[in-house]
C-alpha positions in Angstrom: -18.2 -42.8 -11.9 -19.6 -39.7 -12.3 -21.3 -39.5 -8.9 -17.5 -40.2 -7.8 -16.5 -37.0 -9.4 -19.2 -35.1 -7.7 -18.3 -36.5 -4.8 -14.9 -35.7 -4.5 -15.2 -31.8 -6.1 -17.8 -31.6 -2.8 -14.8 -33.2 -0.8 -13.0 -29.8 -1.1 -15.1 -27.9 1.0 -14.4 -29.8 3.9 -10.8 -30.0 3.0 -8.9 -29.2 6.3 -6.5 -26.6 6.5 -3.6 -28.4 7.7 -4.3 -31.2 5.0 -3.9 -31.5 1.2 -6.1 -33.4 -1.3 -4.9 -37.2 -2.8 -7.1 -39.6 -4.7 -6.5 -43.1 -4.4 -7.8 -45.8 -7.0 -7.2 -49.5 -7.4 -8.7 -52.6 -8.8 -7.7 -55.3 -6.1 -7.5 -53.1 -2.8 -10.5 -51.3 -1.4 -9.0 -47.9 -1.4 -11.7 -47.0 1.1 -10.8 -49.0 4.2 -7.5 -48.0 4.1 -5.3 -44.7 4.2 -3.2 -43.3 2.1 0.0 -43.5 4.5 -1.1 -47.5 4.8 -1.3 -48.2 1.4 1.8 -46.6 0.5 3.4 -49.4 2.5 1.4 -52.1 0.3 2.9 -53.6 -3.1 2.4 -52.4 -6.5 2.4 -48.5 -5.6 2.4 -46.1 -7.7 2.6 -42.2 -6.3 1.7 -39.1 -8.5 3.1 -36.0 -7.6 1.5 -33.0 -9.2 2.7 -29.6 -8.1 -0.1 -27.8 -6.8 -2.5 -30.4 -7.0 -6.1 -30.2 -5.4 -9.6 -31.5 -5.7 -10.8 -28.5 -7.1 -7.5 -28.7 -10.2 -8.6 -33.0 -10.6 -11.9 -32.1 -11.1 -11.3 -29.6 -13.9 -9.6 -32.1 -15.5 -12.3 -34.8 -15.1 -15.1 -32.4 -16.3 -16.8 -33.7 -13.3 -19.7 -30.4 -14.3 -20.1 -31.4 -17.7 -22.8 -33.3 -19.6 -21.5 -33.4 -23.0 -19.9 -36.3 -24.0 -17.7 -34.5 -26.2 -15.8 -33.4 -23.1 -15.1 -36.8 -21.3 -11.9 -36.9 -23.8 -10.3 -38.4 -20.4 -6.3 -38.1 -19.8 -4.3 -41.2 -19.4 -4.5 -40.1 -15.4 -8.2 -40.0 -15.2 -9.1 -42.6 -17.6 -7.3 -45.1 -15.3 -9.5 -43.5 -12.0 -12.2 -44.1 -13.7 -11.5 -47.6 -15.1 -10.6 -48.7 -11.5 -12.5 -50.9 -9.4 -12.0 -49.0 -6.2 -11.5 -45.2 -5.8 -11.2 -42.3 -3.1 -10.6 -39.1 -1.8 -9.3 -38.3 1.1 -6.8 -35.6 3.5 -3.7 -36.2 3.7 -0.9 -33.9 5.8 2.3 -36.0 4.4 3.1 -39.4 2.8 5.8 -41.6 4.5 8.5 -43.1 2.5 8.7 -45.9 0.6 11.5 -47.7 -0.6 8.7 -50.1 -2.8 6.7 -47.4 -4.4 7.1 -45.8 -7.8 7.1 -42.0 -7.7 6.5 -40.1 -10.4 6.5 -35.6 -9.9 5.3 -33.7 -12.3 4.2 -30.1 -12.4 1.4 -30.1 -15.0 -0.7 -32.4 -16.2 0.4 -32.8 -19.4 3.7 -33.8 -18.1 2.0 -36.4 -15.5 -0.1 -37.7 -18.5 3.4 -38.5 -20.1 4.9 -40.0 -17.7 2.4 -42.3 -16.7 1.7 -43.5 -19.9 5.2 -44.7 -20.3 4.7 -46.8 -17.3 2.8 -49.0 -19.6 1.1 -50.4 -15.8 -0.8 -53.5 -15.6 -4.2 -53.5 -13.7 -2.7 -54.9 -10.6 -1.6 -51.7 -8.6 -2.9 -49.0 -6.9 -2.3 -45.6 -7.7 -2.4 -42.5 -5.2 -2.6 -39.1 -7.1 -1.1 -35.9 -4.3 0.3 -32.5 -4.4 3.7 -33.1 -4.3 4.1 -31.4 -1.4 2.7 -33.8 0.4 6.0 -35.9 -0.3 7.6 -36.6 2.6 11.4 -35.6 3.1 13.3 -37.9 5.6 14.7 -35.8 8.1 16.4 -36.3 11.6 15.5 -33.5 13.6 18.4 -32.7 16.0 17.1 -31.6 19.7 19.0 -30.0 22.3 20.4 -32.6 25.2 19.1 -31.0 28.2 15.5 -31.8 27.0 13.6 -34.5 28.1 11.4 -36.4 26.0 10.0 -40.5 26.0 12.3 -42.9 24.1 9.5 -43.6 22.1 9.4 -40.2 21.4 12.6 -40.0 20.0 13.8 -39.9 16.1 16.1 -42.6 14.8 19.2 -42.2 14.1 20.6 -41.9 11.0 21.8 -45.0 9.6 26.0 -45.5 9.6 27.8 -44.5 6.3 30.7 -46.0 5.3 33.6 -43.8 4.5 34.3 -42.9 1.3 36.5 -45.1 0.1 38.2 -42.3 -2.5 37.5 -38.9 -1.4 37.1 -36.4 -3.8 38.6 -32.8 -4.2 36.2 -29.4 -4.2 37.8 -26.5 -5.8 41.0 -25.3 -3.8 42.4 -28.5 -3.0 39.6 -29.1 0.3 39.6 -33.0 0.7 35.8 -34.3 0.6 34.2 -36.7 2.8 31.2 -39.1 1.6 27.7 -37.7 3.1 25.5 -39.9 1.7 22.0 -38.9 0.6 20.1 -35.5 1.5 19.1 -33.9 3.5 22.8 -32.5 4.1 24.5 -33.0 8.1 27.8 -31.6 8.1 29.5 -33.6 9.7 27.4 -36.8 8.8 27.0 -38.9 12.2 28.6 -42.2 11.3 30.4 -41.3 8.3 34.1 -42.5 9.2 34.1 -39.9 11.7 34.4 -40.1 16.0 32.8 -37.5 17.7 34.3 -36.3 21.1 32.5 -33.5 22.0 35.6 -32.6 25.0 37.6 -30.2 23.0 39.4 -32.6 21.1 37.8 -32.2 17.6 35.2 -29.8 15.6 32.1 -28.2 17.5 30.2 -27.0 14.6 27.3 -28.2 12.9 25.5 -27.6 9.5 21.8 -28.9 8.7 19.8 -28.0 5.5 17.1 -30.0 4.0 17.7 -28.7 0.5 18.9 -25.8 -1.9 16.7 -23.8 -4.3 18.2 -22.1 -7.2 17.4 -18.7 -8.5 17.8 -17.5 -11.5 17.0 -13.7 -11.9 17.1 -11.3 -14.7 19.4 -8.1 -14.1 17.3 -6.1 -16.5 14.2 -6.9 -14.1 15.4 -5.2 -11.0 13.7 -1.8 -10.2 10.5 -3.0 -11.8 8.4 -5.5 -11.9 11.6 -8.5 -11.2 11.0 -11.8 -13.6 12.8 -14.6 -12.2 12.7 -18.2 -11.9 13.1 -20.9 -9.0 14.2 -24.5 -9.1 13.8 -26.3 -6.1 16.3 -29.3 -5.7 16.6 -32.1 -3.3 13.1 -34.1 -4.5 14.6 -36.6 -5.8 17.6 -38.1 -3.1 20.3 -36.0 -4.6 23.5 -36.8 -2.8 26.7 -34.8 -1.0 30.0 -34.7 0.1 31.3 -32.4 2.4 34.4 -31.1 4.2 34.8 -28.3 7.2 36.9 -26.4 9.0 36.1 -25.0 12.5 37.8 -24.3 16.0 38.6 -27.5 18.3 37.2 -26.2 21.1 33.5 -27.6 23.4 32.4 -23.4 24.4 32.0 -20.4 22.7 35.1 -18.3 23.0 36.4 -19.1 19.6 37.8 -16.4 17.4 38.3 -18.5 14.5 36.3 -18.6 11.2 34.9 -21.5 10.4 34.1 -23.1 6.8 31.4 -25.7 5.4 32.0 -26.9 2.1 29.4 -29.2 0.4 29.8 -30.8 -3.2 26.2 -31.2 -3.9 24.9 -33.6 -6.4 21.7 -33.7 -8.3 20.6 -37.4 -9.4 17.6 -35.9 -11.4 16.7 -33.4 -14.1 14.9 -30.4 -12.3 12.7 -27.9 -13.9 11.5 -24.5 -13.0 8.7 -24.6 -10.2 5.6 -22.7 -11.6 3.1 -22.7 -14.5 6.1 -22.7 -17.1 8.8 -25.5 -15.9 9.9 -25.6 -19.1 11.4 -22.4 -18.9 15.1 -23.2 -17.3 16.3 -26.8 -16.2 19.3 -28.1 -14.0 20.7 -31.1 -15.8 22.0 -33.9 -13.5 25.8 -32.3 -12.0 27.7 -31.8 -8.9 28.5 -28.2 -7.6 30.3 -27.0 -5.1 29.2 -24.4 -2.3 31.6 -22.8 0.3 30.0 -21.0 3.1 32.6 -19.1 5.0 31.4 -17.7 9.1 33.7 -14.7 10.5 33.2 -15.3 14.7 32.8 -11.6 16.9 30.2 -11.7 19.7 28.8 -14.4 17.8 29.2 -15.2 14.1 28.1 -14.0 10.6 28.3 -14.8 6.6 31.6 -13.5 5.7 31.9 -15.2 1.7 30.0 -17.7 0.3 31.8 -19.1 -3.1 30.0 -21.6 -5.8 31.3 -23.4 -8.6 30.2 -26.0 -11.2 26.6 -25.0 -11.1 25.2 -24.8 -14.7 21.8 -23.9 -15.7 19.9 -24.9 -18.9 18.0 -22.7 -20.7 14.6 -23.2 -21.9 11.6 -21.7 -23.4 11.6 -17.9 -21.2 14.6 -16.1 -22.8 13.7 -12.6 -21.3 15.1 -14.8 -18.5 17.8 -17.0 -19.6 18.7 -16.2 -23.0 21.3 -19.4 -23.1 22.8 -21.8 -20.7 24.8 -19.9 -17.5 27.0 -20.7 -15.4 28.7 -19.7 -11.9 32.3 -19.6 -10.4 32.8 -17.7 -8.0 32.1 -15.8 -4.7 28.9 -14.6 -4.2 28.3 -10.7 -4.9 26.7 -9.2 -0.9 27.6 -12.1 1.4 27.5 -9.7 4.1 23.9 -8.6 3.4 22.1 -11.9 3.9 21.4 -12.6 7.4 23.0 -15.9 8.4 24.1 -14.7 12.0 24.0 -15.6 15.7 24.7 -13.9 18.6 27.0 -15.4 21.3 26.0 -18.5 22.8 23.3 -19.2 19.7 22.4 -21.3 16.4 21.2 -19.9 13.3 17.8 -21.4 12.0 15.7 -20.6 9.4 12.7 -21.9 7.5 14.1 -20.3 4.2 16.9 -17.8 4.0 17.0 -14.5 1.6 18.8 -15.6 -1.8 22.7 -15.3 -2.1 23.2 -14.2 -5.2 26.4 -15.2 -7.7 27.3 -13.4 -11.4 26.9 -15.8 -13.8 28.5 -16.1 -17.2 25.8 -14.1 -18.7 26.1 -10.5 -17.9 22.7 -9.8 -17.5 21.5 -12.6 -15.1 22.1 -13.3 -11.2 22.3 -16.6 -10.5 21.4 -17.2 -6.4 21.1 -20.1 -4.1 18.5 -20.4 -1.3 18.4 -22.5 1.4 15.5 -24.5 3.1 15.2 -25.7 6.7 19.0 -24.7 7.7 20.5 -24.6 10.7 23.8 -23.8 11.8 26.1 -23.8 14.7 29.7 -22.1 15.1 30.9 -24.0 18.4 29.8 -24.8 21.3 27.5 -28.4 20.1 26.4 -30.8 22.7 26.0 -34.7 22.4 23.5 -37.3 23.2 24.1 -39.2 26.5 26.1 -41.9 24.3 28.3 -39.4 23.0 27.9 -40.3 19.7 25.9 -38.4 17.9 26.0 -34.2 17.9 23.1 -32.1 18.5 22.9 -28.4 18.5 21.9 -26.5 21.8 18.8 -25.3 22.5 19.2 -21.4 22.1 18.4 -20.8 18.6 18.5 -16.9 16.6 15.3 -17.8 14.3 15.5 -15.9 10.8 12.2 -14.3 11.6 12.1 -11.9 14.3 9.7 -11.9 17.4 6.9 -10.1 15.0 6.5 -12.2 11.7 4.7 -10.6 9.1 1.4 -12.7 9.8 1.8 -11.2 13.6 1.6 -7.8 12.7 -1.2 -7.9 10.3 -2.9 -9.0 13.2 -1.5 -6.3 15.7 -2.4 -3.8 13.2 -5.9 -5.2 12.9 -6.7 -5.3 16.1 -5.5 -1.7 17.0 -8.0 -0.7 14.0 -10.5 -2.3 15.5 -10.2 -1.1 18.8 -9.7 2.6 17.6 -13.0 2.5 16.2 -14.5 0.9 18.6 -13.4 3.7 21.2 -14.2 6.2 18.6 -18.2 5.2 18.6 -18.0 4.7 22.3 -17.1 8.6 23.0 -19.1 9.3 20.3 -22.1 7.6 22.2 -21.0 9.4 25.8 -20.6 12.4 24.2 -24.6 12.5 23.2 -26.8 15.2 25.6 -30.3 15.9 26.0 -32.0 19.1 24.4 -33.0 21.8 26.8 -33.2 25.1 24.8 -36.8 25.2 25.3 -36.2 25.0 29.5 -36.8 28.3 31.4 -35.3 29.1 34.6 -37.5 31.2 35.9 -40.8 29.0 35.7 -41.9 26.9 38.1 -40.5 23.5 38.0 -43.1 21.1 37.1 -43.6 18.3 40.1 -45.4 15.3 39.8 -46.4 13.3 43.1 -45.9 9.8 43.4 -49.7 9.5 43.8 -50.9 11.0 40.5 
């Protein structure tokens, strides 16, 4: 078992880039023959999620280096690695999903030990140990129709939801809609609604994979900021949703449109980070409002959110108590969800929008991952069924990202000096203060 340690601290060296670390263990499957993405599909799985999780972190906890026996005082985690018949490391880029499997996320190991222990497993099962990143979030990537690709190719399609059969209210009377699970499509494809993408019904679309809250401490701004993140969505939260935008199938709409989403967490979540026990979000349904002004193309007018609560925890120079927010949000304007005519907005992760909460001294702000958003102007797949957003997309990150002008700058470094020692080089000359003029030149034949 030890050699297996060894083995898989070495592992991390060739760890590819694109790729994070999972150890797999079982006593009735030969881990080895198989991948992780196959055996997740297998019975009896069991999935740690560890935030942060790498070869180098398992093998700290194993004591993989160590020769005293005093330190193989093994975790609940390890002890059942090492117990196990079969074990493994190997690369992994993402895990698909599986209905079958158990997952558990943690972001310590302390926490992980706890959790798995109360699974009480029998030896039957096999157990795959990730970064929980690695977790795969279903999502239907929407493509532009005037792109060609193999059917093969293609993603499925959502599955049909069922209308809700008693829509709910958000704040301000808005009728809600049942979306189903996350990641959030407004409107959901299949949801009791018929699109006819002709003029005859809404042509805007909203797409986000899921929200991250942040809680920030007023206090902290102008120096060195202490604040805390909780990502949501891990866990299959669910939506409804309601919007409100110009009937018409081009861009000339003067409008303003709306997207309202009741969002509902099905899962305690706790801050990301070395201290997750420092704020929580308690299972709860809030509502956000996101309100688009249209010009020459459209921009974040007012953005309003109410019903979100936040537990304190254990960092009160954070969160002294539990907060609140209901409200609109404090510099709409300033966060840069906008299009120009004729475009969608898309963005990997947009700049927080910020809310006052019930405690003077904190901002409460919501950020949101993988979005995308079109005002008017949304096509169809050839059935007509399902809409798309058009290919012409105003990306959150401008033509020069930060990683492309490190290397610009870099490189323009390098070639200054480069130029610098090469004029320095063609600028060397020959002595000749010892030359006189008036001597005869020395001449030396070819012969001699």
């Amino acid at each position: 078992m030890r050699m297996f340690l060894l083995a898989v601290a070495v592992a991390l060296a060739l760890t590819r880039a694109t790729c994070e670390d999972a150890v797999l263990w079982s006593n009735n499957v030969d881990v080895s023959a198989s991948s992780a993405s196959e055996l997740v599909a297998g019975e009896s799985v069991v999935i740690l999620a560890l935030d942060d999780f790498n070869l180098a972190s398992f093998s700290k906890a194993a004591h993989a280096y160590s020769s005293n026996p005093a330190d193989q005082q093994d975790s609940s985690v390890i002890a059942a690695i090492r117990a196990a018949k079969y074990h493994a490391s190997e690369d992994v880029s993402s895990l698909p999903e599986a209905a079958s499997a158990t997952v558990i996320k943690a972001s310590n190991w302390d926490q992980l030990n706890e959790q798995f222990s109360a699974l009480n497993l029998k030896s039957g099962y096999t157990g795959i140990l990730v970064d929980a990143a690695t977790l795969e979030l279903t999502r239907v990537k929407r493509v532009a129709d005037d792109v060609d690709f193999d059917p093969n190719d293609e993603a499925p399609k959502p599955k049909k939801l069922a209308a809700s059969p008693s829509p709910s209210s958000a704040p301000g009377g808005v009728t809600l809609k049942n979306g189903g699970d996350t990641p959030v499509i407004v409107p959901r494809w299949g949801g009791g609604e018929d699109f006819k993408i002709d003029g005859s019904a809404g042509s805007c679309l909203l797409y986000f994979e899921n929200i991250t809250i942040v809680v920030l401490s007023k206090k902290s701004i102008g120096g060195s900021q202490k604040a805390h993140i909780v990502p949501l969505g891990l866990n299959k939260d669910t939506y409804q949703y309601n919007y409100d935008c110009e009937k018409k199938a081009d861009f000339n709409v003067s409008k303003p449109f709306v997207f309202t989403v009741a969002y509902t967490t099905t899962a305690e979540y706790k801050a990301h980070g070395e201290k997750p026990d420092s704020l929580t979000i308690a299972p709860q349904t809030f509502t956000v409002s996101l309100t688009f002004n249209v010009t020459d193309g459209f921009l974040l007018a007012n953005a309003t959110l109410n019903g979100l609560k936040v537990t304190a925890g254990t960092d009160k120079d954070v969160l002294p108590s539990d907060a609140s927010v209901d409200g609109s949000a404090i510099h709409p304007s300033a966060v840069p969800l906008r299009a120009y005519y004729g475009h969608n907005f898309a963005c990997g992760r947009t700049q927080a929008i910020f809310f006052n909460a019930t405690l003077s001294d904190v901002y409460i702000g919501l950020v949101f991952d993988n979005i995308q958003i079109q005002g008017s102007g949304i096509k169809a797949t050839k059935d007509g069924e399902t809409p798309q957003f058009t290919r012409i997309t105003a990306d959150c990150v401008g033509t020069f990202s930060s990683g492309s002008w490190m290397g610009i700058i870099v490189a323009i470094t390098l070639a200054s000096v480069l130029m610098f020692g090469f004029l320095m080089l063609n600028s060397v000359q020959t002595m000749d203060r010892f030359d006189d003029p008036k001597q005869k030149q020395i001449v030396i034949n070819f012969k001699e």
